[in-house]
C-alpha positions in Angstrom: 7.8 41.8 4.2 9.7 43.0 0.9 7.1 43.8 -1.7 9.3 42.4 -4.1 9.1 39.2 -2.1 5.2 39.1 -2.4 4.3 37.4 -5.7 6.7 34.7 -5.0 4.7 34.3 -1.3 1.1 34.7 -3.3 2.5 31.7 -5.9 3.6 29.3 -3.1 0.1 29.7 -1.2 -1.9 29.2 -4.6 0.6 26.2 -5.1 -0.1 24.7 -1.5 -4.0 25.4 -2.1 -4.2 24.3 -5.7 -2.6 20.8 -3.3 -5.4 20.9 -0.8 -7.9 21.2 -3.2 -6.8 18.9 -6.0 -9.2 15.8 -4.6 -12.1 17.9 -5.4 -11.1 19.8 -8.5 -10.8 16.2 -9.8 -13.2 13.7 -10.2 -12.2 10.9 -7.6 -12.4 7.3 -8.1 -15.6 5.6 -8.3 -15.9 3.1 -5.3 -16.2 -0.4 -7.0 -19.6 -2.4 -6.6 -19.5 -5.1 -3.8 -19.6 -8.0 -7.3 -16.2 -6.3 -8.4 -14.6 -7.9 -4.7 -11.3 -10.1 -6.1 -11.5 -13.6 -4.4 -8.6 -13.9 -1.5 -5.8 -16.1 -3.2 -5.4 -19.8 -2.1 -1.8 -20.0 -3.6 1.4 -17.9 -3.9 3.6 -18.9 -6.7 2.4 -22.6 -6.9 2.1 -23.0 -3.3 -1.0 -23.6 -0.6 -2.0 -20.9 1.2 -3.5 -21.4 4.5 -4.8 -18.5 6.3 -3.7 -17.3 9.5 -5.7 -15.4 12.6 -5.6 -11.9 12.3 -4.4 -10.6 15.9 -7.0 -8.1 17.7 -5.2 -5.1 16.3 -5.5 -6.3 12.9 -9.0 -7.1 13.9 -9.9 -3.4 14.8 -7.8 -2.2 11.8 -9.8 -4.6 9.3 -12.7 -3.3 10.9 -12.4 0.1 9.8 -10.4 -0.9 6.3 -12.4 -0.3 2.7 -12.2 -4.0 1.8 -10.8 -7.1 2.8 -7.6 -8.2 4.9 -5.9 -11.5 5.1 -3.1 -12.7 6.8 -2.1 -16.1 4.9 0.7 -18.3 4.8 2.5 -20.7 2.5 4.8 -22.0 5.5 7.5 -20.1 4.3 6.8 -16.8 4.7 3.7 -14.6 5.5 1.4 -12.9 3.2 -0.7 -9.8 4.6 -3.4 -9.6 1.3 -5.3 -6.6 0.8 -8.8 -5.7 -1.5 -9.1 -2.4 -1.4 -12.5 -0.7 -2.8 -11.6 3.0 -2.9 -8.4 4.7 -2.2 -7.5 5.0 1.4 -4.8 6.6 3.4 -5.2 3.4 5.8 -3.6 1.5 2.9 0.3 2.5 4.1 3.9 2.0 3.6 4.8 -1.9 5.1 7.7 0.2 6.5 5.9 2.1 8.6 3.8 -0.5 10.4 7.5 -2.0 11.0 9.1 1.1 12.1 5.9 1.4 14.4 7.0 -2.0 15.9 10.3 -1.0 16.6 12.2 -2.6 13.8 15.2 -0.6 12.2 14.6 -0.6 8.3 17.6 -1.0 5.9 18.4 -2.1 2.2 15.1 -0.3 1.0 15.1 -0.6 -3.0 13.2 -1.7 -5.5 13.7 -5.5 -7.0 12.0 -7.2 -10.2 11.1 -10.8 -9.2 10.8 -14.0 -11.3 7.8 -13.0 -13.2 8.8 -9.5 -13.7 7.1 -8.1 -11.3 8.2 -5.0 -9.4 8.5 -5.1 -5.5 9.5 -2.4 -2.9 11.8 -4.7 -0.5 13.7 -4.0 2.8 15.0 -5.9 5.5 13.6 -5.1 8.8 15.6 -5.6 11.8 14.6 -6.0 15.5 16.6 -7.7 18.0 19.3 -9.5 16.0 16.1 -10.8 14.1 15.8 -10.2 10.5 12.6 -10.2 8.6 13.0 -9.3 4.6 9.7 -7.7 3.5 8.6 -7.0 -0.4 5.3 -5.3 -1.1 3.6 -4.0 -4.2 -0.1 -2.6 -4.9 -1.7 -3.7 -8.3 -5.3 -2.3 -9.7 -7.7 -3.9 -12.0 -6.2 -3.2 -15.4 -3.0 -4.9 -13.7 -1.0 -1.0 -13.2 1.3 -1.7 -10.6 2.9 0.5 -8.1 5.6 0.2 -5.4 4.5 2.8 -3.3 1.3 3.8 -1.4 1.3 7.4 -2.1 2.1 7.3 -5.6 -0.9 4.5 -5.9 -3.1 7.2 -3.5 -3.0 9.6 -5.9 -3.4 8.0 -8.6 -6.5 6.0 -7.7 -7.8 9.2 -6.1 -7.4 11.3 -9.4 -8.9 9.2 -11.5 -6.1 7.4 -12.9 -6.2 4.0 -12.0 -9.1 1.9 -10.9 -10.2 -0.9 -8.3 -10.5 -2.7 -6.5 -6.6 -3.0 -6.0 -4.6 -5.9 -4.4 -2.0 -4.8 -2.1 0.2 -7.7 -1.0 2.6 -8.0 1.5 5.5 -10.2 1.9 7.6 -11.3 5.0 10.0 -14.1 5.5 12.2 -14.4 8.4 16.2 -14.3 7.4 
């Protein structure tokens, strides 16, 4: 090792520890009282809902999850509806759980719906089957994010507070 090369080396490990440590240097998010649970939604933009079985994966998932888990339907497309009660790494990217099925993922980008909303959207493809997904994660003071790191961090630091609704669209193309 070049000594000239060691306070750079000494500032990237006190970068990569000030990282690993940042949860507990900062005060995390309180976990919200059972009474703070947001009801399940019975419509999506002006339509029924009707709820649909969970399979026994989800089952064991939902199991496990900090809050509640819904798979719905307003016969067009599929909701997956999420209350989450403290931040959670098992709260992830839709993406993933469709890469994990085997689906390729392309046209990922952002889109503002009707109401203004924003949305992280892709299409999903899997055996000349084409499933366009859109999700979004919002928290009690209505803060939205697109992403479930950047809402991770956040709700883990302090800086935005639950319980959150993460929804999930699908509709088949």
């Amino acid at each position: 090792m070049v000594v000239r090369d060691l306070p750079m080396k000494l500032a990237f490990a006190g970068a990569m520890l000030a990282c690993a440590l940042a949860p507990a240097l900062h005060r995390t998010a309180p976990s919200v009282s059972p009474e703070a649970q947001v009801e399940m939604p019975s419509e999506w933009e002006g339509r029924p809902l009707r709820p649909l079985a969970l399979s026994p994966v989800e089952e064991r998932f939902a199991s496990h999850f900090p809050g509640q888990l819904a798979r719905l339907t307003d016969g067009t497309q599929t909701l997956v509806w999420r209350e989450v009660q403290r931040p959670t790494r098992m709260l992830h990217p839709a993406a993933d759980c469709y890469r994990g099925l085997g689906y390729r993922i392309e046209e990922a980008r952002l889109e503002q719906d009707a109401h203004d909303r924003l949305w992280r959207c892709f299409i999903a493809v899997r055996n000349g089957q084409q499933v366009r997904v859109c999700e979004r994660i919002v928290d009690a003071k209505g803060q939205s994010f697109t992403d479930a790191s950047s809402w991770f961090w956040a709700a883990q630091l302090g800086q935005s507070t639950g319980p959150w609704q993460a929804v999930t669209t699908a509709r088949v193309l």
